[in-house]
VEXTIKOL-693883 format. One record per atom (N, C-alpha, C): y, z, x; residue in three letters. Coordinates in steps of 0.1 Angstrom, whole numbers, padded with zeros to 4 digits, always signed. Atoms other than C-alpha are relative to their C-alpha. Last residue first. Layout:
! residues N
YZXala;...
END
This chain:
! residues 308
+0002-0007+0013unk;+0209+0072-0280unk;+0013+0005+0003unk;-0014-0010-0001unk;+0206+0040-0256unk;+0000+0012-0013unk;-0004+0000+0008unk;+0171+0031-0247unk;+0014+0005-0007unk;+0003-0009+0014unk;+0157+0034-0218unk;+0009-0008-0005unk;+0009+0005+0003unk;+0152+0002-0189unk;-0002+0011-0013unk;+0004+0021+0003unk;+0185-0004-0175unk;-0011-0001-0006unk;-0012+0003+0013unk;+0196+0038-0181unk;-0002-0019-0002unk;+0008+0001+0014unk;+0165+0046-0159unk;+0009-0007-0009unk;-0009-0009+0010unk;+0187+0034-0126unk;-0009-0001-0015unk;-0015+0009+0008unk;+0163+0024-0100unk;+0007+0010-0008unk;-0008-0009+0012unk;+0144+0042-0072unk;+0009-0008-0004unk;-0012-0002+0005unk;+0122+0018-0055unk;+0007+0013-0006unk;-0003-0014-0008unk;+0086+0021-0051unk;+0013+0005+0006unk;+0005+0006-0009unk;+0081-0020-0064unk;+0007+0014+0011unk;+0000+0015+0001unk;+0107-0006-0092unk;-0009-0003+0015unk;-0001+0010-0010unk;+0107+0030-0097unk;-0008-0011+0003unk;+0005+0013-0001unk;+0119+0050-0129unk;+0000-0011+0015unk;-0003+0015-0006unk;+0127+0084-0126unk;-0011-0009-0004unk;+0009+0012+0005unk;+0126+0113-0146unk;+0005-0006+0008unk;-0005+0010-0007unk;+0138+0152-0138unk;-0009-0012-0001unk;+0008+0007-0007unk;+0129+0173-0162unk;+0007-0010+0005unk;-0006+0016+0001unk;+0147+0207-0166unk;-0010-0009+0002unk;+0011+0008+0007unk;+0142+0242-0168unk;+0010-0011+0000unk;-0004+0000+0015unk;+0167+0257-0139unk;-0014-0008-0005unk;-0004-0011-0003unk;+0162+0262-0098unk;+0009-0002-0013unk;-0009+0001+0007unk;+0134+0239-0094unk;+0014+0008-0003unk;-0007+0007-0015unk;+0103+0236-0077unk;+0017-0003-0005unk;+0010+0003-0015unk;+0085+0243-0108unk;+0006-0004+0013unk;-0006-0008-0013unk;+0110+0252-0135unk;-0005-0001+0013unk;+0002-0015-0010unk;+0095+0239-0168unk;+0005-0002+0011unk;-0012+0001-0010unk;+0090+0209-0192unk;+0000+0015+0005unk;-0010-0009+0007unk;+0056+0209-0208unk;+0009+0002+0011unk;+0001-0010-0009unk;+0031+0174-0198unk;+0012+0011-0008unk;+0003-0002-0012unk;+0021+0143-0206unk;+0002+0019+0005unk;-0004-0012-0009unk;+0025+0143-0247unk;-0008-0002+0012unk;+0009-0007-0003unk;+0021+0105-0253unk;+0002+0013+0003unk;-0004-0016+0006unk;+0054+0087-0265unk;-0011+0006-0001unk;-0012-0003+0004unk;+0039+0053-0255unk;+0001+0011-0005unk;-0003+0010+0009unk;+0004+0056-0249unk;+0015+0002+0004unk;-0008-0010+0012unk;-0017+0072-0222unk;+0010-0008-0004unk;-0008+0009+0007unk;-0047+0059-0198unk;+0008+0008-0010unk;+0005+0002+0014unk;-0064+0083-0175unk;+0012-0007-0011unk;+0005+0011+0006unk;-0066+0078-0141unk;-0004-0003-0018unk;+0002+0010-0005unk;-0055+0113-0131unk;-0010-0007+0000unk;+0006+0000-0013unk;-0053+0139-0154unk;+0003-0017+0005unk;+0006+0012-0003unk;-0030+0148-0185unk;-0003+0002+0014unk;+0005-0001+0008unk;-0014+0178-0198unk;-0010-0011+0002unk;+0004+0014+0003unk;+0006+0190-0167unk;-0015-0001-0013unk;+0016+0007+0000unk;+0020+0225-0173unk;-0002-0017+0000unk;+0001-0011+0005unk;+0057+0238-0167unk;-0014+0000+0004unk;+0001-0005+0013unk;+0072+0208-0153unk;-0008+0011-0002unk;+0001-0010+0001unk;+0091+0200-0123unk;-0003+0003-0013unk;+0006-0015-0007unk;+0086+0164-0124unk;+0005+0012-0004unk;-0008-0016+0011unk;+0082+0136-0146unk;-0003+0010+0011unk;+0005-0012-0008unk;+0076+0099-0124unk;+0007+0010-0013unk;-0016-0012+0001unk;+0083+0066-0136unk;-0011+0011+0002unk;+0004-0010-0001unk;+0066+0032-0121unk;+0006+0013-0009unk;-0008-0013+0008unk;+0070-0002-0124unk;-0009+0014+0001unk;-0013-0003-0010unk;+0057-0030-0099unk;+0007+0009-0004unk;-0001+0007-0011unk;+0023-0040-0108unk;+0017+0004+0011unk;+0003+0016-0004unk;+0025-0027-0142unk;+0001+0006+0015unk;-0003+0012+0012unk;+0033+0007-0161unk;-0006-0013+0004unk;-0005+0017+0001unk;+0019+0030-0137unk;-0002-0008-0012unk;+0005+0007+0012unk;+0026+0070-0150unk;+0001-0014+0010unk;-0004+0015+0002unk;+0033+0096-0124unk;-0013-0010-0005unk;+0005+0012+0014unk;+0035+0136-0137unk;+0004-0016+0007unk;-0007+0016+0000unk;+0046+0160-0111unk;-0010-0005-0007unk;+0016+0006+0009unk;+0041+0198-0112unk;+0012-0013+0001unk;+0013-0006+0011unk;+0068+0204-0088unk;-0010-0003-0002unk;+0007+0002+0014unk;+0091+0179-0074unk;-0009+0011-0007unk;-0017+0004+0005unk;+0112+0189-0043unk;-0007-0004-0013unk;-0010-0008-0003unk;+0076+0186-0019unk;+0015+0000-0008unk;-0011+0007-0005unk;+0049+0163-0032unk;+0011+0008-0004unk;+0004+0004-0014unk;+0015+0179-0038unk;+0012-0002+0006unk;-0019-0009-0007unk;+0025+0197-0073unk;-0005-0001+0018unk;+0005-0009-0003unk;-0005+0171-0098unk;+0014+0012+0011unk;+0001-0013+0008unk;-0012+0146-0116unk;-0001+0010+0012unk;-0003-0011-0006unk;-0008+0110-0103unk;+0003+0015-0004unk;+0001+0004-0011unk;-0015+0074-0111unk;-0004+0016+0007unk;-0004-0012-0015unk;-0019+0082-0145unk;-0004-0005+0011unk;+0009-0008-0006unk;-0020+0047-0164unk;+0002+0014+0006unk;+0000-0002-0015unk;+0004+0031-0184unk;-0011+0008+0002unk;+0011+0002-0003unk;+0024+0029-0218unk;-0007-0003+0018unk;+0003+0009+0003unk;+0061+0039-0219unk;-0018-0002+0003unk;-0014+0010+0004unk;+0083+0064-0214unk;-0005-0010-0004unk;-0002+0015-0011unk;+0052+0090-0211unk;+0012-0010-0007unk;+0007+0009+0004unk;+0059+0126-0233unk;+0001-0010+0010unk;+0000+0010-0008unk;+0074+0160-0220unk;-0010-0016-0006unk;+0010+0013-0004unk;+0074+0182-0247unk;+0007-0007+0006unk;-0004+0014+0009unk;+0093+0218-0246unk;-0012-0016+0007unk;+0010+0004+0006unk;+0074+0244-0227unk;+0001-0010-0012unk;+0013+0002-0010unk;+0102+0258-0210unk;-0007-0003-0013unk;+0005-0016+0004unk;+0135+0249-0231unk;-0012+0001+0008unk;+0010-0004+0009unk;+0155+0220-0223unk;-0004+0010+0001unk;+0001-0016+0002unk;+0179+0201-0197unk;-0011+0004-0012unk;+0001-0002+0017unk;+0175+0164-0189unk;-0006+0018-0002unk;+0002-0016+0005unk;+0178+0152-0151unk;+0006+0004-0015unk;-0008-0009+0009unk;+0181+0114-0145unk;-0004+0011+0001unk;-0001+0000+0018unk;+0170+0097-0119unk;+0007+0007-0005unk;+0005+0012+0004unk;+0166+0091-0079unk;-0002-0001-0013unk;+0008-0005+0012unk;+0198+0117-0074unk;-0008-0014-0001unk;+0000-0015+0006unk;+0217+0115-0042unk;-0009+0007-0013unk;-0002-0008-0012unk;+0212+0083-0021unk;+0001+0013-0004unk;+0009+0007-0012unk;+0215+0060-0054unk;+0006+0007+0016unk;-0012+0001-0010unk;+0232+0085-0081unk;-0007-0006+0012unk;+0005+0010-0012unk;+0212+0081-0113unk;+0012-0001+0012unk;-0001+0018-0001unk;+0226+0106-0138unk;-0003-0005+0016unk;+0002+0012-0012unk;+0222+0142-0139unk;-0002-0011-0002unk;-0006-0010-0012unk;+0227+0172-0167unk;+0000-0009+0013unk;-0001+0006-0019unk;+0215+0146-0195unk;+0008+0011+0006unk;-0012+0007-0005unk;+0214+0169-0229unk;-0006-0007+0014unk;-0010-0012-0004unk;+0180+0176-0249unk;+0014-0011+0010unk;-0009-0007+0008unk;+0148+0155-0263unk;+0010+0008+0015unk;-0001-0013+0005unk;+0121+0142-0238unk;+0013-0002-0002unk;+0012-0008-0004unk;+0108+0113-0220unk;+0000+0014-0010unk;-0004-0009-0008unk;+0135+0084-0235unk;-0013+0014+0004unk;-0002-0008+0010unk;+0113+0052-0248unk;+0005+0013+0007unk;-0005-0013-0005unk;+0105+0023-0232unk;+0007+0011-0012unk;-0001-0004+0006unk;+0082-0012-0240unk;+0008+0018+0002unk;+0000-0016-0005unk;+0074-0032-0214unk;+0012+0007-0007unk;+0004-0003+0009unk;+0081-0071-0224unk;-0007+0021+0000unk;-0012-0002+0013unk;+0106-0072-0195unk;-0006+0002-0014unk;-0006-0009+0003unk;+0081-0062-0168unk;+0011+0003-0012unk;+0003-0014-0007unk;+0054-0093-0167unk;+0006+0015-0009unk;-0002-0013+0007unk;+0059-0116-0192unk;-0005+0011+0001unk;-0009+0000+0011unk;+0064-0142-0169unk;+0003+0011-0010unk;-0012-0007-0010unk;+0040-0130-0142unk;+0014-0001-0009unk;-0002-0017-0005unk;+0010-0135-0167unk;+0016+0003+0009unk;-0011-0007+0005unk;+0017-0174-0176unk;+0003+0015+0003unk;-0017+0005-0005unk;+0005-0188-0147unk;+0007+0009-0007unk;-0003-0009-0014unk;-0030-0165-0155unk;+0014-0005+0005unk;-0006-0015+0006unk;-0029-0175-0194unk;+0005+0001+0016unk;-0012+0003+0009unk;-0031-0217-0181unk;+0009+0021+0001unk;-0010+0004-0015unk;-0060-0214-0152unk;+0016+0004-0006unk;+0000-0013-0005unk;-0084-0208-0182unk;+0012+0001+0015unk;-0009-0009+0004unk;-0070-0240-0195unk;-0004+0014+0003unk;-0017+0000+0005unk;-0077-0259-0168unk;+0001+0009-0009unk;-0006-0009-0012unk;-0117-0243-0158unk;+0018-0004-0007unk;-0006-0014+0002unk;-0129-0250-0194unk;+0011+0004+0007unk;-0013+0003+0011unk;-0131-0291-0190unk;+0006+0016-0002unk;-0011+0011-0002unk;-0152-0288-0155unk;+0014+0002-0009unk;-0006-0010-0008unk;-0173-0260-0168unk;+0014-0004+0006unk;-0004-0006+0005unk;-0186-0285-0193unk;+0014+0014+0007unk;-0021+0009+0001unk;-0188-0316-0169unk;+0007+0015-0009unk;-0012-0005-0006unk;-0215-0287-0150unk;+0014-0011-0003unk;-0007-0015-0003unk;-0236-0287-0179unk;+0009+0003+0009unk;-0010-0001+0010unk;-0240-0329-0191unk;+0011+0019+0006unk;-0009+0012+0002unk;-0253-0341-0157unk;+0007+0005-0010unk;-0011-0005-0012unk;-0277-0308-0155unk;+0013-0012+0000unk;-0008-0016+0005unk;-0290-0321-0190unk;+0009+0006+0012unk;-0011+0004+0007unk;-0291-0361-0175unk;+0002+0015-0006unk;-0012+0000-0005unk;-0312-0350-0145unk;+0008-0003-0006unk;-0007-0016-0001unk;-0343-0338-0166unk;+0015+0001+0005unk;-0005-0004+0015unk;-0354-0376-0169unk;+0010+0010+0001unk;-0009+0006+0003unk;-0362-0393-0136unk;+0007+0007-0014unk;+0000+0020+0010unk;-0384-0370-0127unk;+0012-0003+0001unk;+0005+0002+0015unk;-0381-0337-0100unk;+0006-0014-0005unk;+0006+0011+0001unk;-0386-0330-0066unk;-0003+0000-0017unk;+0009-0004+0006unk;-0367-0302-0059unk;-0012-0008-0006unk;+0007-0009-0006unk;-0352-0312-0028unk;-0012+0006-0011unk;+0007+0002-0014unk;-0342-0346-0043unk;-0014+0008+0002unk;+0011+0007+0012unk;-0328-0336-0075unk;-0013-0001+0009unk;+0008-0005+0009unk;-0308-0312-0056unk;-0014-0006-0002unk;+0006-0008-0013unk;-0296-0339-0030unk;-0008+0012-0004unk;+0009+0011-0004unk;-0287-0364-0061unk;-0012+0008+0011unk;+0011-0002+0011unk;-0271-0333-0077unk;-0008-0009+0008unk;+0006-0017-0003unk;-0249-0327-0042unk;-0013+0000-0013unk;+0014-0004-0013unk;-0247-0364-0039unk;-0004+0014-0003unk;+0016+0010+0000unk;-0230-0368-0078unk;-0011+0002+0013unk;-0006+0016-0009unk;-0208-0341-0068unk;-0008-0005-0006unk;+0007+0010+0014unk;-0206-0301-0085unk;+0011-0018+0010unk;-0008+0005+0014unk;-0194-0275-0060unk;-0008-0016-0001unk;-0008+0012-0005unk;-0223-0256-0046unk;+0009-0008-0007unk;-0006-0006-0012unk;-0233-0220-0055unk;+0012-0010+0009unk;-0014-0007+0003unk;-0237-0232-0093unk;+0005+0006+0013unk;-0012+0011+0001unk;-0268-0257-0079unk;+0016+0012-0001unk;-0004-0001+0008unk;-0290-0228-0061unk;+0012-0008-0007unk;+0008+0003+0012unk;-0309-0243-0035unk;+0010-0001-0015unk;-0010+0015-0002unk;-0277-0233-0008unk;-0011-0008-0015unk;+0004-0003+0013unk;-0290-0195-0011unk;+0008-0015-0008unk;+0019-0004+0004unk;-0297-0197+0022unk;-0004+0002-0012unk;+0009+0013+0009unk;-0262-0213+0027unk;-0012-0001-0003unk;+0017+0008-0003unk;-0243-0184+0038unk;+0000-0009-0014unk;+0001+0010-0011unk;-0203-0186+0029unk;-0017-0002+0004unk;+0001+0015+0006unk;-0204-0171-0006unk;-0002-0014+0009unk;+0010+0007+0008unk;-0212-0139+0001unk;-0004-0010-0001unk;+0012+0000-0006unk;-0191-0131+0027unk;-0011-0006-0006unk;-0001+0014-0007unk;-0157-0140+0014unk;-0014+0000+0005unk;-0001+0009+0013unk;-0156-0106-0005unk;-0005-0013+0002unk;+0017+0000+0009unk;-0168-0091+0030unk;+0003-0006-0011unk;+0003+0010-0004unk;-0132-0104+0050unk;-0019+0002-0010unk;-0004+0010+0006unk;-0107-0081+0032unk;-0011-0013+0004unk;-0001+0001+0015unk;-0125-0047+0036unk;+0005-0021-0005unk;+0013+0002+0006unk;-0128-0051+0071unk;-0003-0006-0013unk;+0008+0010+0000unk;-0099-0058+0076unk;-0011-0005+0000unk;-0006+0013+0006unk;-0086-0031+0057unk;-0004-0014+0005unk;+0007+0003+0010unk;-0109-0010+0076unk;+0005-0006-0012unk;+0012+0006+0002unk;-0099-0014+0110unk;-0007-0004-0010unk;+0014-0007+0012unk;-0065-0005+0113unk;-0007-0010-0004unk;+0007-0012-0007unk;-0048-0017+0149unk;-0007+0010-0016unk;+0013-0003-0007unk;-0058-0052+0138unk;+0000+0017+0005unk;+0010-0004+0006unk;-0030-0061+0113unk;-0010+0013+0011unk;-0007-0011+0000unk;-0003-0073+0132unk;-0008+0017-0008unk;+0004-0004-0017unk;-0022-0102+0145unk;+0003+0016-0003unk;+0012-0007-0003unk;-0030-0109+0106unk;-0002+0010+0014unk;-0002+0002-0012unk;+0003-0116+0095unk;-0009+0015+0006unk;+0007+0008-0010unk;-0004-0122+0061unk;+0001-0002+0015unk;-0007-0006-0015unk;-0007-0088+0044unk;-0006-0014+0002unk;-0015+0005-0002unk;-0011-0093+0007unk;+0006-0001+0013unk;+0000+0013+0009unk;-0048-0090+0003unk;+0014-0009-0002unk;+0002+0008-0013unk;-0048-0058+0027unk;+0000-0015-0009unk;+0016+0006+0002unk;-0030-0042-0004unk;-0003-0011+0014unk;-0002+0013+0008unk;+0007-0028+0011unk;-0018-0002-0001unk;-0007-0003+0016unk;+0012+0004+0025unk;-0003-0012-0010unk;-0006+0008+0009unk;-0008+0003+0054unk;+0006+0003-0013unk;+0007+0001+0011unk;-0006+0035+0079unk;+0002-0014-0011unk;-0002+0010+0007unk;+0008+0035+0114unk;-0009-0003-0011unk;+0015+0006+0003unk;+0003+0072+0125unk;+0007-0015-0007unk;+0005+0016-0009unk;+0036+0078+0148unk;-0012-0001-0007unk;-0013+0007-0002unk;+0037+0116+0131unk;-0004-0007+0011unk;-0004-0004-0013unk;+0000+0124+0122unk;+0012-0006+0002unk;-0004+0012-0004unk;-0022+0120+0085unk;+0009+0008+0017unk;+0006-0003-0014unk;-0050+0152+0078unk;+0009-0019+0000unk;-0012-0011-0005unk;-0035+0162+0041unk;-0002+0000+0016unk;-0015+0004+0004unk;-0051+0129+0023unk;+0011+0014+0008unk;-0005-0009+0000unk;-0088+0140+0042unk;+0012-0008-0003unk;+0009-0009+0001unk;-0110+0107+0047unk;+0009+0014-0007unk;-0002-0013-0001unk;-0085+0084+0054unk;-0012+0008-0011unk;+0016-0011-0004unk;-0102+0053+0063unk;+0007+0012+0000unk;-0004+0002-0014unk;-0064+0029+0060unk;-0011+0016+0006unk;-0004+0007-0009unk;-0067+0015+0028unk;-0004-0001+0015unk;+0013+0007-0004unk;-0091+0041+0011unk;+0008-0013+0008unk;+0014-0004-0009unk;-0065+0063+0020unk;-0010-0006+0002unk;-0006-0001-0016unk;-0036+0042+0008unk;-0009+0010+0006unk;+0007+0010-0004unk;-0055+0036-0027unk;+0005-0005+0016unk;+0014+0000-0002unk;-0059+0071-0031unk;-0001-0015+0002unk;+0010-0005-0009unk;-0024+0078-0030unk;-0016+0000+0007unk;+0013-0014+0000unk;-0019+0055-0053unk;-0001+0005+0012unk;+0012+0000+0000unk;+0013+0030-0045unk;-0008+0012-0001unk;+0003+0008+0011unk;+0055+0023-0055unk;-0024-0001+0003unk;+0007+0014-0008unk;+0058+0028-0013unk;-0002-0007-0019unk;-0017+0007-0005unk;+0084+0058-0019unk;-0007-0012+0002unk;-0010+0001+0006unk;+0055+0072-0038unk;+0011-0007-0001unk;+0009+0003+0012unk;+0025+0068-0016unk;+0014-0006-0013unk;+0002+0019-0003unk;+0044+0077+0012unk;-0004-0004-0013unk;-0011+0000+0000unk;+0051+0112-0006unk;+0000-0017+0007unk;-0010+0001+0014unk;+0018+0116-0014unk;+0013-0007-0002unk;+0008+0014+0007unk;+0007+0108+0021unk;+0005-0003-0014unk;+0011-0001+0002unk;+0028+0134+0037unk;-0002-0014-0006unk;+0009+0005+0007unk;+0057+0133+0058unk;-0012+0005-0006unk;-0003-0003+0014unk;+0076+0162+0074unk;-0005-0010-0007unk;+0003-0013+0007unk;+0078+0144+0107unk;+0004+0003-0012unk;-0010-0007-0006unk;+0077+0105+0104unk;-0004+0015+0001unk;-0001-0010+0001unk;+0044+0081+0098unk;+0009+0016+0009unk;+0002-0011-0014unk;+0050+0050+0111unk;+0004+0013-0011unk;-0013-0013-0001unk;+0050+0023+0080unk;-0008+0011+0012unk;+0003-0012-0005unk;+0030-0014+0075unk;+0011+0012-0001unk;+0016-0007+0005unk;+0027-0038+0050unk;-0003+0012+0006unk;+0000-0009+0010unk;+0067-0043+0052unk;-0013+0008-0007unk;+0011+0006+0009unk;+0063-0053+0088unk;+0001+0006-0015unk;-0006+0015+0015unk;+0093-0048+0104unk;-0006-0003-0010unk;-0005-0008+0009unk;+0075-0010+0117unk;+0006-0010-0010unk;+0010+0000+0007unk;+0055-0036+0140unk;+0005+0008-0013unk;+0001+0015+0011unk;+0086-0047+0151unk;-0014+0003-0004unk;-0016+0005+0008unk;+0098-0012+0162unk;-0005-0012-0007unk;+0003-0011+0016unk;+0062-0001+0174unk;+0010-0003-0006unk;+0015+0005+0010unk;+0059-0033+0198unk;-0002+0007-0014unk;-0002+0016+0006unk;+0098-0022+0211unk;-0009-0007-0007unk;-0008-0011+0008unk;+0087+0014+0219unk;+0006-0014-0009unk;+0010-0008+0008unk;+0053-0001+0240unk;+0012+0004-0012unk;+0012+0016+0007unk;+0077-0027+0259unk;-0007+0009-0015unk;-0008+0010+0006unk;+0104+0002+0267unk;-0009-0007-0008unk;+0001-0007+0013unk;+0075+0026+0277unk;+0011-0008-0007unk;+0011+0009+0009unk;+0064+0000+0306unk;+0000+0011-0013unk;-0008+0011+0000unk;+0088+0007+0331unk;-0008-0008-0013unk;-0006-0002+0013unk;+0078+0040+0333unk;+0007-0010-0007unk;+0005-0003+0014unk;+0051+0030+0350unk;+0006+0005-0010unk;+0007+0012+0010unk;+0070+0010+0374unk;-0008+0001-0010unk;-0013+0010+0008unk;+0094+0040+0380unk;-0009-0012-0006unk;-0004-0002+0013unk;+0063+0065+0391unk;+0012-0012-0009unk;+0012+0001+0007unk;+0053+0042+0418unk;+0002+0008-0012unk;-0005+0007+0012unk;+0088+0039+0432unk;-0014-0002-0008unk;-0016-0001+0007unk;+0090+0070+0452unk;-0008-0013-0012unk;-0001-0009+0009unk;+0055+0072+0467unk;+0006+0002-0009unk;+0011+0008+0013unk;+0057+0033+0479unk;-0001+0014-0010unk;-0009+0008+0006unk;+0093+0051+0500unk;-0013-0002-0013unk;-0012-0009+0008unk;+0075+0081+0512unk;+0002-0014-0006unk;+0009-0009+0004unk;+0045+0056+0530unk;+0010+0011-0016unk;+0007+0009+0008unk;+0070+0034+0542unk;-0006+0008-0008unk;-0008+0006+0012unk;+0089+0063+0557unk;-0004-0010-0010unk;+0001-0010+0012unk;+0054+0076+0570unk;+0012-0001-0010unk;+0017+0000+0010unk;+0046+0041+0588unk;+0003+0011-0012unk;-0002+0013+0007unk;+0083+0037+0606unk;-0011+0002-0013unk;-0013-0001+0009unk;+0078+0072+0617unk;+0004-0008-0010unk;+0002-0010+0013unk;+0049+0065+0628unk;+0007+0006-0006unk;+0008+0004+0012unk;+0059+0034+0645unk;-0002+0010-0005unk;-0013+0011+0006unk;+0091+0053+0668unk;-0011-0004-0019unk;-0002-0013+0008unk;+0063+0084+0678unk;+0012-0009-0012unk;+0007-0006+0013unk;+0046+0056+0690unk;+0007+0009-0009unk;+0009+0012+0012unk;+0071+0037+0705unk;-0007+0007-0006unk;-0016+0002+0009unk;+0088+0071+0724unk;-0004-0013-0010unk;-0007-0012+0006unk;+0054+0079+0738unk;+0010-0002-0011unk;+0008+0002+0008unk;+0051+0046+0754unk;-0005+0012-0010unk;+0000+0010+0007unk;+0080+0048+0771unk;-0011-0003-0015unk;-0011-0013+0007unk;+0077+0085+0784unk;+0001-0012-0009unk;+0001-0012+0013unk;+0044+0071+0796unk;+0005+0004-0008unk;+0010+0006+0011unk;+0056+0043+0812unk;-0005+0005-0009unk;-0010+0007+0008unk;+0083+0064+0831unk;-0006-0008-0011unk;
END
């Protein structure tokens, strides 16, 4: 009978033991999935960030580049791309100059923007090159500590005494033009329509980002306004040959589907410059389609052309 007893207990605990056992199996997957909420929520507020963006499907860089108002090439060398056609849906790329981004924590998972932003600052911080007076700012001790180290007369110290008051009286008004710069930023910018012929498309925010202007193939395409090439070339999908000109700091306009591009990238061009010959390129008529965008915007051209 002690037997049958003790029999019946054990077979009782290991039963007890292997349900336990089953049960810890069960909820071990659930606590690890308990941890993709957190991870999905870190990428959402890191997406708040306006310096950064998650690369969607169907993206390219160009096309970031564009909707961001930025060079292609200055979002590679941003963010160590090597290859502009090798980016990844979920890649978090900067869009913004590391010089504008202040929320550093948010920063760290790209490396070479912060890199980039902390060497400028390098130079200036050792002090091995502390001898040299123009490294230090200008004090009576700091000359007194000079005069000192180098061991010189009583005399020589009144020319150093007159040189850094000069620098002194310059620095204000050189300080003056740079206030004024932002003021007559965008509104002194000079515009001019791109090309001759009828409007066939007006600015429709969510349906059209400019105008469309009908024409002949090989008619002239000219720039709207003075500016750089940012961009020459038929990379970005729904555009064609594409033509974009920067005006400033925050204006942009774009010429697409055109025939031939006449101009390269980074090369300066005037007011009414031939850029390019209107044409068909991605298109399904001759036409050019123009926009003007604002800090990578799409505005309405008709606030910044000219009325005819």
């Amino acid at each position: 009978m002690m037997k049958q007893t003790k029999l019946l207990l054990s077979g009782i605990t290991l039963a007890m033991l292997l349900s336990a056992c089953g049960t810890t199996g069960v909820q071990a997957p659930v606590v690890e999935r308990q941890h993709a909420p957190g991870t999905a929520a870190a990428s959402e507020a890191r997406d708040r960030d306006p310096a950064l963006y998650t690369v969607k499907r169907g993206d390219t860089l160009l096309r970031i580049a564009l909707e961001h108002g930025q060079n292609y090439r200055d979002l590679a060398a941003w963010n160590n791309i090597s290859d502009v056609n090798d980016i990844k849906v979920d890649q978090v790329l900067r869009v913004l100059p590391p010089a504008g981004d202040t929320g550093g924590a948010q920063t760290s998972a790209i490396v070479m923007p912060a890199v980039t932003e902390v060497r400028p600052a390098a130079p200036v911080v050792p002090k091995k090159n502390g001898p040299r007076g123009e490294k230090r700012p200008y004090s009576d001790a700091t000359l007194a500590e000079l005069r000192s180290d180098a061991g010189v007369s009583e005399t020589p110290p009144a020319a150093p005494l007159a040189v850094p008051a000069k620098p002194a009286v310059t620095a204000a008004p050189a300080a003056a033009p740079a206030a004024a710069l932002p003021a007559s930023g965008d509104e002194k910018l000079s515009w001019m329509w791109p090309s001759e012929g009828k409007v066939i498309g007006t600015f429709d925010e969510g349906k059209n980002k400019g105008v469309d202007i009908a024409g002949k193939a090989g008619q002239q395409v000219v720039a709207a306004g003075a500016g750089k090439v940012m961009y020459a070339g038929s990379g970005i999908r729904g555009y064609g040959n594409l033509v974009i000109v920067k005006h400033s700091n925050s204006l942009l306009s774009a010429y697409a589907h055109n025939r031939s591009i006449l101009v390269k990238e980074g090369q300066s061009v005037s007011k009414g410059q031939a850029i390019a010959e209107m044409g068909d390129s991605d298109a399904d008529r001759v036409k050019l389609h123009f926009e003007i965008r604002q800090q990578g915007k799409p505005v309405d051209p008709s606030r910044f052309l000219p009325n005819r």
